[in-house]
C-alpha positions in Angstrom: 0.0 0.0 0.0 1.3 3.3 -0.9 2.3 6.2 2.0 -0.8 8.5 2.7 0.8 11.6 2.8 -2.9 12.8 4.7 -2.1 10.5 7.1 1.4 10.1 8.1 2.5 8.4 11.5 3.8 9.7 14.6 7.5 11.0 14.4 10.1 9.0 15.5 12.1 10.9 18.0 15.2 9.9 19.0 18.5 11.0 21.0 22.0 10.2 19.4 25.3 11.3 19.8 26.1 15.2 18.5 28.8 13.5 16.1 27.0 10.9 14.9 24.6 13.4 12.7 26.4 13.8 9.5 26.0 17.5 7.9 25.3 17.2 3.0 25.9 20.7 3.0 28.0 23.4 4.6 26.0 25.7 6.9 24.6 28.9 6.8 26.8 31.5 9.0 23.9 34.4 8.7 21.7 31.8 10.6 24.4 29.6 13.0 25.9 32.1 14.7 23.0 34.1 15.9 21.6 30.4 16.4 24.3 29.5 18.7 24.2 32.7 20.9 20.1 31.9 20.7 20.8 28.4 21.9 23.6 29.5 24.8 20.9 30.5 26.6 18.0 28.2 25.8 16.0 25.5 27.9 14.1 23.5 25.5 14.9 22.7 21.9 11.6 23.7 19.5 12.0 22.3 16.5 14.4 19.1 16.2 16.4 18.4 13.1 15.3 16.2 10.9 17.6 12.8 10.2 17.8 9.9 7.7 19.9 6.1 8.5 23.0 6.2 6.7 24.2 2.9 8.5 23.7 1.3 12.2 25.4 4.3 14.1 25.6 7.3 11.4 22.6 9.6 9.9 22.4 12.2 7.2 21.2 15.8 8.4 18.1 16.4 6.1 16.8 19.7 7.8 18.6 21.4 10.5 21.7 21.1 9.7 22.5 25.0 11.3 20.9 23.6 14.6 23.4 20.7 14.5 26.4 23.1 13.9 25.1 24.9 16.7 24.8 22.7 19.2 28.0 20.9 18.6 29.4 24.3 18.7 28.1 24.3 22.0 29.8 21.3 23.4 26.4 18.8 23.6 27.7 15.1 23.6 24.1 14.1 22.7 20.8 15.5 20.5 17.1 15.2 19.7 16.1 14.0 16.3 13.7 13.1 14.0 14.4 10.0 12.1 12.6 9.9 8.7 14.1 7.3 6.1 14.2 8.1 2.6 12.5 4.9 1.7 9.5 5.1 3.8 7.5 6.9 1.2 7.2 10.2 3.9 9.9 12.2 2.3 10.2 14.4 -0.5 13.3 15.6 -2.0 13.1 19.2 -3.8 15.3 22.1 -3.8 14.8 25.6 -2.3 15.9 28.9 -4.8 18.2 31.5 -3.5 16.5 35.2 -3.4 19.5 37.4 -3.7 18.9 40.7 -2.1 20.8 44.1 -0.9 23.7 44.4 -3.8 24.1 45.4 -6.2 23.9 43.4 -9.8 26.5 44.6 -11.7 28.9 43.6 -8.7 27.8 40.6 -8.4 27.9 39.1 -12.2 31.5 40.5 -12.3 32.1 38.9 -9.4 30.9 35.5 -11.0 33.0 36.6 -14.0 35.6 36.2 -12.0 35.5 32.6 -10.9 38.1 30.0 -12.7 36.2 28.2 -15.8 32.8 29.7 -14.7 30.7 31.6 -18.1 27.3 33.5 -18.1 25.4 33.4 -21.0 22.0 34.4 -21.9 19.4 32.0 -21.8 18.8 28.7 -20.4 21.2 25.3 -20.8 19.7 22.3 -19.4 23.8 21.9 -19.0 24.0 25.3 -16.7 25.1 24.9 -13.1 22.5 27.1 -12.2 20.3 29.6 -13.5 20.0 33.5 -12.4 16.7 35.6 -12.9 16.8 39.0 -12.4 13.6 41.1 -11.8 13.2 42.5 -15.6 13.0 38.8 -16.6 16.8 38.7 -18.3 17.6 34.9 -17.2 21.0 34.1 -17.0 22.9 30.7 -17.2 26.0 29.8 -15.1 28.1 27.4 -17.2 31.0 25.5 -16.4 33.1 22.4 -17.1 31.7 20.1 -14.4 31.6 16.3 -14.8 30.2 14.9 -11.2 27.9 16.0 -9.1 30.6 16.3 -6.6 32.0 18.7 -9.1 28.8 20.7 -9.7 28.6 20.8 -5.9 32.4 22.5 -5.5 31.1 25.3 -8.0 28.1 26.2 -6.4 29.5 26.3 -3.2 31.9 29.1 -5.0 28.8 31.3 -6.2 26.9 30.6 -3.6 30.0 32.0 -1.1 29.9 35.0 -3.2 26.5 36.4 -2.4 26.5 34.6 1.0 29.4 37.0 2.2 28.0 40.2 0.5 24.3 39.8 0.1 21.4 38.9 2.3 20.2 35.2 1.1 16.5 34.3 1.9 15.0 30.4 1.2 11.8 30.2 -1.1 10.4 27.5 -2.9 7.8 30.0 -4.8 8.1 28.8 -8.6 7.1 32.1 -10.3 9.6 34.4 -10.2 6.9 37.8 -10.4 5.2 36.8 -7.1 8.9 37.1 -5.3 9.7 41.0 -6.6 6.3 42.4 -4.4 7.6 40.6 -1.1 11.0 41.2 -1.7 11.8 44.9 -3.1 15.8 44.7 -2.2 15.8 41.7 -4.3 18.6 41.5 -7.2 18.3 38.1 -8.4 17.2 35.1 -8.0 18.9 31.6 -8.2 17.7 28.3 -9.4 19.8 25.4 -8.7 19.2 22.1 -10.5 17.5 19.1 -9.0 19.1 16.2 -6.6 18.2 12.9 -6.0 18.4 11.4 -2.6 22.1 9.6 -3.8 23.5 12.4 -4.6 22.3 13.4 -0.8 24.5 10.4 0.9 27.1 10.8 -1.7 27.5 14.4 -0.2 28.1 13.3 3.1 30.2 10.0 2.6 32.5 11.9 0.6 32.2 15.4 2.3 31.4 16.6 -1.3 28.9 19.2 0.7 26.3 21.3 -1.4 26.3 25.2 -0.3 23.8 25.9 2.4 20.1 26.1 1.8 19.6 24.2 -1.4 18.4 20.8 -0.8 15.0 21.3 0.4 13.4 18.2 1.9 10.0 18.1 2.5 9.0 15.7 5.8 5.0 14.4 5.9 4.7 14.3 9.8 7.6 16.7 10.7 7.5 16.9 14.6 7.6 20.8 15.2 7.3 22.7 18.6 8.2 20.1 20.5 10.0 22.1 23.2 12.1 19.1 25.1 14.6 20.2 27.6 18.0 20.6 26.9 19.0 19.4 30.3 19.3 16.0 29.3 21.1 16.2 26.1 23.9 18.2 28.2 24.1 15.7 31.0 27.5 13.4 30.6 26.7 10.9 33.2 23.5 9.5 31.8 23.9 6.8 28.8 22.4 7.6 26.0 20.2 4.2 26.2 18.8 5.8 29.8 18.2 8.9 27.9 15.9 7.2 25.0 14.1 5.6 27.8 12.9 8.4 29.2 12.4 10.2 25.7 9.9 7.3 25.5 8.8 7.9 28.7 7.8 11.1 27.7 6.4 10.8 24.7 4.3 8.6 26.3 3.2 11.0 29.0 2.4 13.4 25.8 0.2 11.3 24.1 -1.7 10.4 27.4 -2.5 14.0 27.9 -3.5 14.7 24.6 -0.5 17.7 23.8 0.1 16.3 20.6 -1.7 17.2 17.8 -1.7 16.6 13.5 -2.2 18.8 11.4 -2.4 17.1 7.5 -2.4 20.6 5.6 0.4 22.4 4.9 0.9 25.4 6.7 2.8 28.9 6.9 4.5 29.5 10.5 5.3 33.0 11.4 7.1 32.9 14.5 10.5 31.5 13.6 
């Protein structure tokens, strides 16, 4: 029987050891280090990141890899996940495009000009690394003489370094390119990256071939989210980690019993993050 994605079952929370979650991309310094200061302080963790098996003891980051930074950062031995396999029919692969806001343009195509081997042309190449928009629909194509994926991954994480150190960098997954000028008047550009497949994912992280931050976009039918466990335990060094799942279960149990969980099937907008 195929997943219902209307009706996907309970998350599967679980505690495992800080190293043992594997990062496919690099992270995003405009969000960890205001997420580690955030986190210094913090008692509960909100939102845990989101985790696929690679083998018995290691896991893929899939979402959150900036909360992983952070709290290893932060010296945690252990922390929350969620553990969603890619074969249980309950995740989505996609990938997220890159609104490019507060610079100038012209600085930053001659700034792409720049890079070893790398050539804008106008017009789109189903070969193109990536694809730029700007807002008076002139679409430009990033070329280059990549042969891998792991290759392909090495130059993105050069243009996407550019604007990263220079620009402001916001996330969306909005497909039409006129509905993201009105909500984003700074913007300069926007980039689309080309699509991944969940090997190219492990492939990434077995071989440290990381894809620049924020592109992979993976899309989690029952994503546990506010789930505001203490941090206590995932500091404490003198429990085991077994102890600790135990009473993750124990609590989980005590959450269901008094009704504080609740699923919601539609997709939804959250405005507090």
């Amino acid at each position: 029987m195929e997943p219902s994605h209307t009706n996907a079952p309970p998350p599967e929370l679980r505690i495992i050891p800080t190293t043992a979650a594997q990062a496919h991309e690099e992270h995003d310094s405009q969000r960890s280090l205001p997420l580690v200061e955030r986190l210094r302080d913090a008692e509960v963790i909100i939102n845990p990141p989101i985790v696929a098996p690679m083998d018995q003891s290691q896991y893929v980051i899939l979402d959150g890899a900036n909360r992983c930074y952070s709290f290893r950062e932060l010296g945690y031995p252990h922390l929350l996940v969620q553990v969603a396999a890619y074969e249980s029919g309950y995740v989505e692969l996609d990938t997220w495009s890159h609104i490019i806001s507060g610079w100038d343009i012209h600085l930053l195509l001659e700034a792409f000009n720049k890079l070893d081997d790398m050539r804008l042309q106008d017009g789109q190449d189903r070969d193109a690394i990536a694809h730029l928009i700007l807002p008076e629909g002139r679409v430009i194509a990033v070329t280059g003489p990549v042969q891998s994926t792991h290759e392909r991954n090495a130059a993105l994480r050069h243009l996407v370094s550019i604007y990263q150190k220079n620009a402001t960098l916001y996330r969306t997954a909005i497909n039409e390119p006129a509905e993201i000028w009105p909500l984003y008047p700074d913007a300069i550009a926007l980039m689309i990256f080309p699509r991944y497949v969940p090997a190219d994912i492990i492939a990434a992280t077995r071989y440290k071939a990381y894809l620049p931050p924020g592109i992979s976009r993976h899309v989690i039918h029952g994503r546990a989210l506010r789930v505001n466990y203490p941090l206590a335990p995932l500091r404490d060094r003198n429990t085991s980690l077994d102890e600790k799942n135990a009473q993750l279960s124990r609590w989980m149990q005590r959450k269901l019993a008094q009704r504080s969980v609740r699923y919601y099937a539609e997709a939804t907008y959250q405005f507090d993050e």
